[in-house]
mmJSON file of the N, C-alpha and C atoms, coordinates in Angstrom:
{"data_MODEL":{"atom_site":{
"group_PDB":["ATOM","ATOM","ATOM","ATOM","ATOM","ATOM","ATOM","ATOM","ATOM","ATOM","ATOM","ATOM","ATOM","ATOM","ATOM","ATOM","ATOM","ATOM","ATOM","ATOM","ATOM","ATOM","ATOM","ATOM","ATOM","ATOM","ATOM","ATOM","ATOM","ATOM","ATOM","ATOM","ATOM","ATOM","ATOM","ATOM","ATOM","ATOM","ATOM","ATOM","ATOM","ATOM","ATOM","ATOM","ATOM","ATOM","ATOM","ATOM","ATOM","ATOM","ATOM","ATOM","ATOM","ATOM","ATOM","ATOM","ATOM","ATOM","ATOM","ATOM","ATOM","ATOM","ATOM","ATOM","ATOM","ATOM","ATOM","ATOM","ATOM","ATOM","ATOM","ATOM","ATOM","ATOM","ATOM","ATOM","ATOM","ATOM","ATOM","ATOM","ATOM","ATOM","ATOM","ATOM","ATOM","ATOM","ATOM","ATOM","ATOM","ATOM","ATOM","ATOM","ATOM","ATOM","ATOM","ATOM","ATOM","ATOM","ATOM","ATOM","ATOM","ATOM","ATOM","ATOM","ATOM","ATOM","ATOM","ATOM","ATOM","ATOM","ATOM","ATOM","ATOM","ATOM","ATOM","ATOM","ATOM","ATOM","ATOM","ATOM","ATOM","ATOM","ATOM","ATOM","ATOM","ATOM","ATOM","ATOM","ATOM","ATOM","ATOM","ATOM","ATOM","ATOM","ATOM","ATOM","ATOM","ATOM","ATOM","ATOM","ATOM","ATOM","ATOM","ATOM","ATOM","ATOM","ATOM","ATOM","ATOM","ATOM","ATOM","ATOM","ATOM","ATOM","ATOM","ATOM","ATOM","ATOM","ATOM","ATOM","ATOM","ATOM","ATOM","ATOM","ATOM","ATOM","ATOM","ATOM","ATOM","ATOM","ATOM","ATOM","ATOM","ATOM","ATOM","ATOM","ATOM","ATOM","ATOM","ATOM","ATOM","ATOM","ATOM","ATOM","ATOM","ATOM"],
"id":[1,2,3,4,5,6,7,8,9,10,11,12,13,14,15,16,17,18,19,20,21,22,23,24,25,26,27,28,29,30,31,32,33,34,35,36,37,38,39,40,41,42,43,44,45,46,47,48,49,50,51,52,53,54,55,56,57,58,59,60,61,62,63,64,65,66,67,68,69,70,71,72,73,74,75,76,77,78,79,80,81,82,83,84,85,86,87,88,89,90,91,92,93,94,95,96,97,98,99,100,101,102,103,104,105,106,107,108,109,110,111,112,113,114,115,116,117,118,119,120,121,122,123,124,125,126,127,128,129,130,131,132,133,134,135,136,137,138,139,140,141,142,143,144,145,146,147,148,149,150,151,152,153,154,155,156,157,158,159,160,161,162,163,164,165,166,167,168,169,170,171,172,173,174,175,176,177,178,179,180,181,182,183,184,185,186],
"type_symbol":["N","C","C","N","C","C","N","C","C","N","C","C","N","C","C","N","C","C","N","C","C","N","C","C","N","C","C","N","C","C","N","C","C","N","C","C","N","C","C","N","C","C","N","C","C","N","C","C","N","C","C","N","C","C","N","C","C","N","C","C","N","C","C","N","C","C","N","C","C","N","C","C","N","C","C","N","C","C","N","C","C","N","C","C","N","C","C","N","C","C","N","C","C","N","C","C","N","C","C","N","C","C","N","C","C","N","C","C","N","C","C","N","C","C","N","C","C","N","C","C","N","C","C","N","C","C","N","C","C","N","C","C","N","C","C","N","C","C","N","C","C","N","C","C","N","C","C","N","C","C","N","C","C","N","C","C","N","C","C","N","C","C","N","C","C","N","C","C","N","C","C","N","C","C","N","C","C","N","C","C","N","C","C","N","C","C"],
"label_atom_id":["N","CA","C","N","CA","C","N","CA","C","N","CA","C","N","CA","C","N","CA","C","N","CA","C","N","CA","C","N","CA","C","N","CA","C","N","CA","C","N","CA","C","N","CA","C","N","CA","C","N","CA","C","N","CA","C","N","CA","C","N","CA","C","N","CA","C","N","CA","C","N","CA","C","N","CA","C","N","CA","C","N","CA","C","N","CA","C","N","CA","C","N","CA","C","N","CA","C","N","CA","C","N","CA","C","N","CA","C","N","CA","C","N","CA","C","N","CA","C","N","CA","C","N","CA","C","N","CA","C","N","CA","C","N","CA","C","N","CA","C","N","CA","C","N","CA","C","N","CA","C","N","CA","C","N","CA","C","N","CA","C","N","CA","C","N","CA","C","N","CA","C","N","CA","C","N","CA","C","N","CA","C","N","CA","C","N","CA","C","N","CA","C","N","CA","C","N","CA","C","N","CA","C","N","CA","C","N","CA","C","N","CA","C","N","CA","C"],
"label_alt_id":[null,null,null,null,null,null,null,null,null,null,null,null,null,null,null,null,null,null,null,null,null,null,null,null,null,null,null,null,null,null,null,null,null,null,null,null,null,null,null,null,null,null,null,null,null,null,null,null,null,null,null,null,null,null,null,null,null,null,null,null,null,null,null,null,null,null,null,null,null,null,null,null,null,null,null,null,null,null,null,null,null,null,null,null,null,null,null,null,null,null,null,null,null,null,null,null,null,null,null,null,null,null,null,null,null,null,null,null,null,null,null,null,null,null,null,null,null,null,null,null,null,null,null,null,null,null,null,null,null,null,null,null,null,null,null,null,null,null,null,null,null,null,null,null,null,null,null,null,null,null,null,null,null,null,null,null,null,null,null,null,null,null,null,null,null,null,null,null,null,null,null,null,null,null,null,null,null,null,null,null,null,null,null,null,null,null],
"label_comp_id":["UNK","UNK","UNK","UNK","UNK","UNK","UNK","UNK","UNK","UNK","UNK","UNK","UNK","UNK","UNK","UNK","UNK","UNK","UNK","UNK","UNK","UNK","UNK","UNK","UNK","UNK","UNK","UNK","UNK","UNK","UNK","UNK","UNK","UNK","UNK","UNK","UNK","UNK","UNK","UNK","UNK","UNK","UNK","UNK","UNK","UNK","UNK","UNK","UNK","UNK","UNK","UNK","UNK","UNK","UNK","UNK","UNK","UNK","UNK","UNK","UNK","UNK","UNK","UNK","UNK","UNK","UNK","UNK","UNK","UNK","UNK","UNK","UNK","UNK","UNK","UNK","UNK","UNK","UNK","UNK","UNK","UNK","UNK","UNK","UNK","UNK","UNK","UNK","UNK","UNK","UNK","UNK","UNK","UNK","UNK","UNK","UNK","UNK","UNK","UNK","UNK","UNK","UNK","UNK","UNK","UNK","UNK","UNK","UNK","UNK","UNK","UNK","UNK","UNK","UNK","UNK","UNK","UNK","UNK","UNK","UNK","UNK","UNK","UNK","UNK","UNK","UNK","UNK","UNK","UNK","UNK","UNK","UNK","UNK","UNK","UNK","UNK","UNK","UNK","UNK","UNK","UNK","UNK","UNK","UNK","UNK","UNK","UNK","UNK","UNK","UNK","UNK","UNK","UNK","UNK","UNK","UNK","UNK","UNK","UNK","UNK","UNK","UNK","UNK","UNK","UNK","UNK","UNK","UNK","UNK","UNK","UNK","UNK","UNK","UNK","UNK","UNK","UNK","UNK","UNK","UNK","UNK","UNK","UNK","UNK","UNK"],
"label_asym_id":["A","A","A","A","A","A","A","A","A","A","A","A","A","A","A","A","A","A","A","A","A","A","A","A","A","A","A","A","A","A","A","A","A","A","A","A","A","A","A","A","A","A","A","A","A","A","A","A","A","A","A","A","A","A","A","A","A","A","A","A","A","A","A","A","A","A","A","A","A","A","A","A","A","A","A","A","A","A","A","A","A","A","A","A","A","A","A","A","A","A","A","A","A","A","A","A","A","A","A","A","A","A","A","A","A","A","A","A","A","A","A","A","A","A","A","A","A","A","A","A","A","A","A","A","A","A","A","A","A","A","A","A","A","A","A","A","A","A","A","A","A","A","A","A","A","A","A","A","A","A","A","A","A","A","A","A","A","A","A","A","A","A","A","A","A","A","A","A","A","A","A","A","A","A","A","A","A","A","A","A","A","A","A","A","A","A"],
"label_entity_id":["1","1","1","1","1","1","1","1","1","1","1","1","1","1","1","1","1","1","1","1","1","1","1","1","1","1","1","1","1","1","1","1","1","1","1","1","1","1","1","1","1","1","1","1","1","1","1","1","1","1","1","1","1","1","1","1","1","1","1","1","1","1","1","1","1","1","1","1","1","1","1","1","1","1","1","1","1","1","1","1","1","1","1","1","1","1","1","1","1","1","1","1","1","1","1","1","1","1","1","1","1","1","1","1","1","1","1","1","1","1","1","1","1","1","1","1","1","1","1","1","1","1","1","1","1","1","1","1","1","1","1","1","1","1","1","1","1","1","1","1","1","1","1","1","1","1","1","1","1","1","1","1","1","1","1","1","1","1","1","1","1","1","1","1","1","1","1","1","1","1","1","1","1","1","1","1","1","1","1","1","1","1","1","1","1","1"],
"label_seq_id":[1,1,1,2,2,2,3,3,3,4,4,4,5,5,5,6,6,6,7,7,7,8,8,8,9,9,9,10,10,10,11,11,11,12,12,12,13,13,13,14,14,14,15,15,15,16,16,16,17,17,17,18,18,18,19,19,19,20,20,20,21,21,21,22,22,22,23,23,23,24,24,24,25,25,25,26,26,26,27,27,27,28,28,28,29,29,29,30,30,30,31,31,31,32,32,32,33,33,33,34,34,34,35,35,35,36,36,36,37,37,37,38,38,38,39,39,39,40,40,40,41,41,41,42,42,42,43,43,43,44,44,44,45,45,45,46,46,46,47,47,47,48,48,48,49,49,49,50,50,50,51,51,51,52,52,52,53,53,53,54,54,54,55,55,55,56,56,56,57,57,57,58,58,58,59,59,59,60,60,60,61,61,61,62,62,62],
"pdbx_PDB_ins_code":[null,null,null,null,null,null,null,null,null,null,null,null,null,null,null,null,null,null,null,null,null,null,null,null,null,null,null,null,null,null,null,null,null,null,null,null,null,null,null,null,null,null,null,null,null,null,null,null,null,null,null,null,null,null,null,null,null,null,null,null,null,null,null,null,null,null,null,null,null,null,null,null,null,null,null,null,null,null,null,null,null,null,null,null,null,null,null,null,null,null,null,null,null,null,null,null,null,null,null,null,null,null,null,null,null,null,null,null,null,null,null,null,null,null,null,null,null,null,null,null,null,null,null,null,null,null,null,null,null,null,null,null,null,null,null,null,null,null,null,null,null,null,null,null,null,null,null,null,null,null,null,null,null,null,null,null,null,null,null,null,null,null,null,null,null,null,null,null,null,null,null,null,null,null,null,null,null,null,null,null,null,null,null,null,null,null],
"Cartn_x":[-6.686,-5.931,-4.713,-4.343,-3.276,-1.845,-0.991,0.1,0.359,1.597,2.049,2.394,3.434,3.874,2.835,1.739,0.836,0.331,0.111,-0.735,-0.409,1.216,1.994,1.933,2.479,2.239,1.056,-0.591,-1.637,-1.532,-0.979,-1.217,-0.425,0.739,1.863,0.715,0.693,-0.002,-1.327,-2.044,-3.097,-2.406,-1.381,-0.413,-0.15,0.707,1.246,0.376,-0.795,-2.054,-2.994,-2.899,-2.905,-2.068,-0.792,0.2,0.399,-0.191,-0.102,-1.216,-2.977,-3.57,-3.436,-2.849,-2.734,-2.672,-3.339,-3.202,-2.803,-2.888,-2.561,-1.265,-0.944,-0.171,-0.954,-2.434,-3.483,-3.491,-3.889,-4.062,-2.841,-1.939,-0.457,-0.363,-1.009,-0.571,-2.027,-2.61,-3.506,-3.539,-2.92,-2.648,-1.526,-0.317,0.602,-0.441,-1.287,-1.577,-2.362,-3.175,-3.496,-2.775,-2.178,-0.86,-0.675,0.297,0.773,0.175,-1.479,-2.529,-2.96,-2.791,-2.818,-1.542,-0.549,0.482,0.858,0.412,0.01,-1.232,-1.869,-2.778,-2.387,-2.177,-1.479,0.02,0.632,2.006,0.888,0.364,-0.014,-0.669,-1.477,-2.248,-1.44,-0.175,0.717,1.554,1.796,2.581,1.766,0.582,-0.602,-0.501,-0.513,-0.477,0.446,1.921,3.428,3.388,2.536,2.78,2.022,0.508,-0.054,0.56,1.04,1.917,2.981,3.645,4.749,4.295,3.118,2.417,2.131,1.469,1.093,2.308,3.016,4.767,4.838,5.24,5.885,4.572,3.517,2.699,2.838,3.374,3.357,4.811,5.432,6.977,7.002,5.589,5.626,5.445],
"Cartn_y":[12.984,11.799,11.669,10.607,10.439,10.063,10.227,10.324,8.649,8.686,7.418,6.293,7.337,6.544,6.214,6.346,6.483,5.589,5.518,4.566,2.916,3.296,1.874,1.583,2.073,2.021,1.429,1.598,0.874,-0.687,-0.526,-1.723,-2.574,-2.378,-3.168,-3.264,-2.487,-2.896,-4.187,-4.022,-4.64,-6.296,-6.669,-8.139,-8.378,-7.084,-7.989,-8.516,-7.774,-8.505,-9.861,-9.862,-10.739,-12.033,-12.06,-12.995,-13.46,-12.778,-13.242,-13.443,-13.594,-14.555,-15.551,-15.654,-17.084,-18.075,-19.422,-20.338,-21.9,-21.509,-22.139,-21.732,-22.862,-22.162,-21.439,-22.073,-21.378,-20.174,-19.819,-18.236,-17.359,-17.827,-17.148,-16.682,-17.653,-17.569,-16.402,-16.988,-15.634,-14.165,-14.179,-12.637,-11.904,-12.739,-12.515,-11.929,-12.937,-12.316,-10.972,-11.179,-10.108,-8.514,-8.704,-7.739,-7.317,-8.043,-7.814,-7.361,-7.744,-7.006,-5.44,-5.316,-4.113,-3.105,-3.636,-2.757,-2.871,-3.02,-3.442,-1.892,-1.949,-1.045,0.164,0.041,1.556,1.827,1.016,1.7,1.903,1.357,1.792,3.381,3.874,4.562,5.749,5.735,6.098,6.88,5.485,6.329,7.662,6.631,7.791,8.808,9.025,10.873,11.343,10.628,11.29,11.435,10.596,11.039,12.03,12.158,13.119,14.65,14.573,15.547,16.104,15.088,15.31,15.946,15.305,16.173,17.027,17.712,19.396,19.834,19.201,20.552,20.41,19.196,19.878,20.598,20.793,21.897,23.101,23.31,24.882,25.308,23.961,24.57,24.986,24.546,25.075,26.026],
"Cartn_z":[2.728,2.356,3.265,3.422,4.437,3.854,4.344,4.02,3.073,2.204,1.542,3.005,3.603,4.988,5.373,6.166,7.15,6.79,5.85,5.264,4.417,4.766,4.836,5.83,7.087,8.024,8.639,8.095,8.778,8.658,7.102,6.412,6.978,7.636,8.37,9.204,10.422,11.652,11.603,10.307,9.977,9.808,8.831,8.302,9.853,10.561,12.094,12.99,13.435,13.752,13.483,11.687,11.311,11.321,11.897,11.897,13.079,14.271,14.97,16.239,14.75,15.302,14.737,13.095,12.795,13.709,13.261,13.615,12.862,11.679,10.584,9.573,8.89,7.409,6.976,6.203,5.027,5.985,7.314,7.933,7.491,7.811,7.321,5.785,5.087,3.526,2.955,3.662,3.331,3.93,5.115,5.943,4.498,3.999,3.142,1.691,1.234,0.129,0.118,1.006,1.608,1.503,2.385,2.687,1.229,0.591,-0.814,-1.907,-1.567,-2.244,-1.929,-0.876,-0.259,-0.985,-0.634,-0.923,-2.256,-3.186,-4.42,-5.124,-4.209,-4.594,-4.182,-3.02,-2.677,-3.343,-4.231,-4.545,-5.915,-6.382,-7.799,-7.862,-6.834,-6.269,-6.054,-5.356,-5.015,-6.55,-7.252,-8.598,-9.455,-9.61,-10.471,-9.937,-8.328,-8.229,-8.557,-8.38,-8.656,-10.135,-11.179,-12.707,-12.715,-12.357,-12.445,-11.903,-10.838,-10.393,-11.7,-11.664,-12.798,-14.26,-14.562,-16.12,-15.623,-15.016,-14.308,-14.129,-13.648,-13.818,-15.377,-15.716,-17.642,-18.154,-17.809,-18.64,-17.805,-17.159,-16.856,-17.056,-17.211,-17.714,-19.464,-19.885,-21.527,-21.817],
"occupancy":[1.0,1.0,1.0,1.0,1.0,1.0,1.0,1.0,1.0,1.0,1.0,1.0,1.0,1.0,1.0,1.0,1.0,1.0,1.0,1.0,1.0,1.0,1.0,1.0,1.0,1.0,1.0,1.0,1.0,1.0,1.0,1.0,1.0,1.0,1.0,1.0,1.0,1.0,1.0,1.0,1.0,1.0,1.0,1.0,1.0,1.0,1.0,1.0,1.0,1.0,1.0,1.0,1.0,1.0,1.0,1.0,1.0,1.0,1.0,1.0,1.0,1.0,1.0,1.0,1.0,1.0,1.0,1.0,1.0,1.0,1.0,1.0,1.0,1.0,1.0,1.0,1.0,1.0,1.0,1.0,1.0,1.0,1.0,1.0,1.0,1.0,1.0,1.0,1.0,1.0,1.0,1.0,1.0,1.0,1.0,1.0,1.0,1.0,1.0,1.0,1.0,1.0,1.0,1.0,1.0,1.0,1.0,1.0,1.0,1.0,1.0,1.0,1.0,1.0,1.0,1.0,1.0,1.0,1.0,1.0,1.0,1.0,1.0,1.0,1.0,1.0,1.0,1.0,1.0,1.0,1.0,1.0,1.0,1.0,1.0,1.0,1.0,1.0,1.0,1.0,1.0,1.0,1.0,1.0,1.0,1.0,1.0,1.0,1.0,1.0,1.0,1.0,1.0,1.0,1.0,1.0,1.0,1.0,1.0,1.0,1.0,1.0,1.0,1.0,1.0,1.0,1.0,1.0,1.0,1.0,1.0,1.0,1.0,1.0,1.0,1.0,1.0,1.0,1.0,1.0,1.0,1.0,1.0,1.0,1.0,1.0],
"B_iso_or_equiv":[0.0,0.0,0.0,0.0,0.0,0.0,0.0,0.0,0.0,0.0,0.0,0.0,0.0,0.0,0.0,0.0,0.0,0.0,0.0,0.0,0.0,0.0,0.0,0.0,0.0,0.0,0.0,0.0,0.0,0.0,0.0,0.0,0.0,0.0,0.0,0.0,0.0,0.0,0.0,0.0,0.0,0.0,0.0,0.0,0.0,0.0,0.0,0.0,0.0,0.0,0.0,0.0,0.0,0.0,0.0,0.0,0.0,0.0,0.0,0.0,0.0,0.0,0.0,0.0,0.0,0.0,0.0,0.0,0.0,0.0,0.0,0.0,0.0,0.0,0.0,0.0,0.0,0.0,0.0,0.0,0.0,0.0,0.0,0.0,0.0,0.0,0.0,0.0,0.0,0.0,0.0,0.0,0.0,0.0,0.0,0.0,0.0,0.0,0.0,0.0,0.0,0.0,0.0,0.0,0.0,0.0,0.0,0.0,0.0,0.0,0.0,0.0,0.0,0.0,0.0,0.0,0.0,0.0,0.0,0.0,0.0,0.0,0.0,0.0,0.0,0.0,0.0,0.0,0.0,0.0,0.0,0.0,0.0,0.0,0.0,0.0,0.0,0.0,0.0,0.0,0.0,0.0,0.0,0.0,0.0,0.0,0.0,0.0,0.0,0.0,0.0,0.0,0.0,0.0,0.0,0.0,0.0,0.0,0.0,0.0,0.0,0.0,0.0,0.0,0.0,0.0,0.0,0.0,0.0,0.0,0.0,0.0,0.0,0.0,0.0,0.0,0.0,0.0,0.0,0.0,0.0,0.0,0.0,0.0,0.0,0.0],
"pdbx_formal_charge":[null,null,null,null,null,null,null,null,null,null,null,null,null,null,null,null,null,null,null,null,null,null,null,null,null,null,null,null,null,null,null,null,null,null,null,null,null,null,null,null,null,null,null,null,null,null,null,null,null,null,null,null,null,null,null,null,null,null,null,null,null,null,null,null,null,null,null,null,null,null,null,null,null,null,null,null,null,null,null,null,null,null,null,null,null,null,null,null,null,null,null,null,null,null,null,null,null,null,null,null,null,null,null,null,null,null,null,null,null,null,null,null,null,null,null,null,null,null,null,null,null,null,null,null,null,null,null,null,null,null,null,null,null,null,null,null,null,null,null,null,null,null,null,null,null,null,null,null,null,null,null,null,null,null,null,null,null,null,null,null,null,null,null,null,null,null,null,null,null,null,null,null,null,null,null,null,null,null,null,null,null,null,null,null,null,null],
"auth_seq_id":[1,1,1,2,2,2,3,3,3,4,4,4,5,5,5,6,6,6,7,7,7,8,8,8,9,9,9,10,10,10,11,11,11,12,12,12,13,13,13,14,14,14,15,15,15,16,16,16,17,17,17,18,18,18,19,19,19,20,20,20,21,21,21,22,22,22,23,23,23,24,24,24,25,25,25,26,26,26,27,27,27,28,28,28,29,29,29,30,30,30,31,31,31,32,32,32,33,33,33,34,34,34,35,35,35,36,36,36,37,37,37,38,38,38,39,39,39,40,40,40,41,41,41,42,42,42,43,43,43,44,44,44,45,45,45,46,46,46,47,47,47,48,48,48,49,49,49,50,50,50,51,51,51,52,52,52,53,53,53,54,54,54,55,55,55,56,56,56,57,57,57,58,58,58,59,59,59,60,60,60,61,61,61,62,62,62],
"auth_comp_id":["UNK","UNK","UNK","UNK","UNK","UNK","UNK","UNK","UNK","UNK","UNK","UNK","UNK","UNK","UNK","UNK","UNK","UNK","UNK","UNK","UNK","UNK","UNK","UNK","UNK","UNK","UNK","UNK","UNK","UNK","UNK","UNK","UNK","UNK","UNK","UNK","UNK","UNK","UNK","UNK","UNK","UNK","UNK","UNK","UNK","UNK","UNK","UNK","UNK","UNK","UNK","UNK","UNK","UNK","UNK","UNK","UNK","UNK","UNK","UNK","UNK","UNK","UNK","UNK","UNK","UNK","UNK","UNK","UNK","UNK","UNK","UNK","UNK","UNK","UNK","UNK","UNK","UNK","UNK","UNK","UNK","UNK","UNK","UNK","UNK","UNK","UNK","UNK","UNK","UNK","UNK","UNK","UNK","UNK","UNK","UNK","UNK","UNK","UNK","UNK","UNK","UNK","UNK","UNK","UNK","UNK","UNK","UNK","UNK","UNK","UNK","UNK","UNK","UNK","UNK","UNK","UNK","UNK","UNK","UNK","UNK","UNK","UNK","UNK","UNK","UNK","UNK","UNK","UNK","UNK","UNK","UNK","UNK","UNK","UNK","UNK","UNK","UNK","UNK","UNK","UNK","UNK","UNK","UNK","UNK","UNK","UNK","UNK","UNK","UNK","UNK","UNK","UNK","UNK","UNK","UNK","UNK","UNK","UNK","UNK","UNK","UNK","UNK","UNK","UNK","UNK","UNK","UNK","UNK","UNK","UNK","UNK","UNK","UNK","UNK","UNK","UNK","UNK","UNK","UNK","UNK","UNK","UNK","UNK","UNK","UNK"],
"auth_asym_id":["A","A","A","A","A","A","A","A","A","A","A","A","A","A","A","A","A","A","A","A","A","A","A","A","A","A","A","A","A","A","A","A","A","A","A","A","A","A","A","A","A","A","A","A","A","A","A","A","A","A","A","A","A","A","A","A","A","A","A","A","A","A","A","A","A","A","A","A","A","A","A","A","A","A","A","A","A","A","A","A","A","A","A","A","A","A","A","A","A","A","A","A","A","A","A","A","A","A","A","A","A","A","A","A","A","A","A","A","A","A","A","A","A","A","A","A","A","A","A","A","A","A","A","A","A","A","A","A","A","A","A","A","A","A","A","A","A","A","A","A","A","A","A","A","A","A","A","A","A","A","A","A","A","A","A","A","A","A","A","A","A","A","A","A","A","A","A","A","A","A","A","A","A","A","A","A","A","A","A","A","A","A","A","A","A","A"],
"auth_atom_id":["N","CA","C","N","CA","C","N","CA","C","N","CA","C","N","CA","C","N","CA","C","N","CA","C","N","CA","C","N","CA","C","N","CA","C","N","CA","C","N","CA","C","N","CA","C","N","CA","C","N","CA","C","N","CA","C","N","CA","C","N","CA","C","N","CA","C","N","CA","C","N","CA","C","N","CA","C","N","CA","C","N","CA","C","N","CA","C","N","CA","C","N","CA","C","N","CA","C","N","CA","C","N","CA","C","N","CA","C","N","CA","C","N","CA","C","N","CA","C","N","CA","C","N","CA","C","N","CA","C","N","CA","C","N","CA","C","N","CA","C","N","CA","C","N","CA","C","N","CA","C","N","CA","C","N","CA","C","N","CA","C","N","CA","C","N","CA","C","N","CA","C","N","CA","C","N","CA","C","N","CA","C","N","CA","C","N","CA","C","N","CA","C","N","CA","C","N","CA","C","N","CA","C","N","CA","C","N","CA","C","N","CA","C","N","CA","C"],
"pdbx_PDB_model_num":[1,1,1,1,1,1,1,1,1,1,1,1,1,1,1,1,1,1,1,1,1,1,1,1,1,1,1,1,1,1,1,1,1,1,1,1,1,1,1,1,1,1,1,1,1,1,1,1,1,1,1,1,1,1,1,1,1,1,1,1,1,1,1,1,1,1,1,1,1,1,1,1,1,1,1,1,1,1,1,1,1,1,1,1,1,1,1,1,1,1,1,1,1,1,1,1,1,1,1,1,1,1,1,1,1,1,1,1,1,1,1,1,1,1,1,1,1,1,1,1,1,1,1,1,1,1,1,1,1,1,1,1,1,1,1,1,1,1,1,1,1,1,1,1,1,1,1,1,1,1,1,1,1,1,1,1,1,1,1,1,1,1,1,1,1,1,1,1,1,1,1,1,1,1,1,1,1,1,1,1,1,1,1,1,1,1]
}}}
């Protein structure tokens, strides 16, 4: 699995690419939802391991 960064990081590179083949608004407005969908999934993705992390420490702190 790749890093939280790294993997913000693609997702940037992927929107800037996207923005600047736009050729339209609708291309633009969709590279955006896009994007936001992405980073949407990966912060959610992102929290679940840090809670999961976090319940495995308070059970071994019991």
């Amino acid at each position: 699995m790749a890093s939280y960064t790294a993997e913000v990081n693609a997702i940037h590179k992927k929107f800037q690419a996207a923005v600047k083949r736009a050729k339209s608004k609708q291309s633009l407005n969709k590279a955006y939802s896009v994007h936001k969908k992405a980073h949407e999934r990966l912060l959610k993705k992102h929290l679940r391991e840090e809670t999961a992390m976090i319940n495995k420490a308070k059970k071994n702190l019991e």
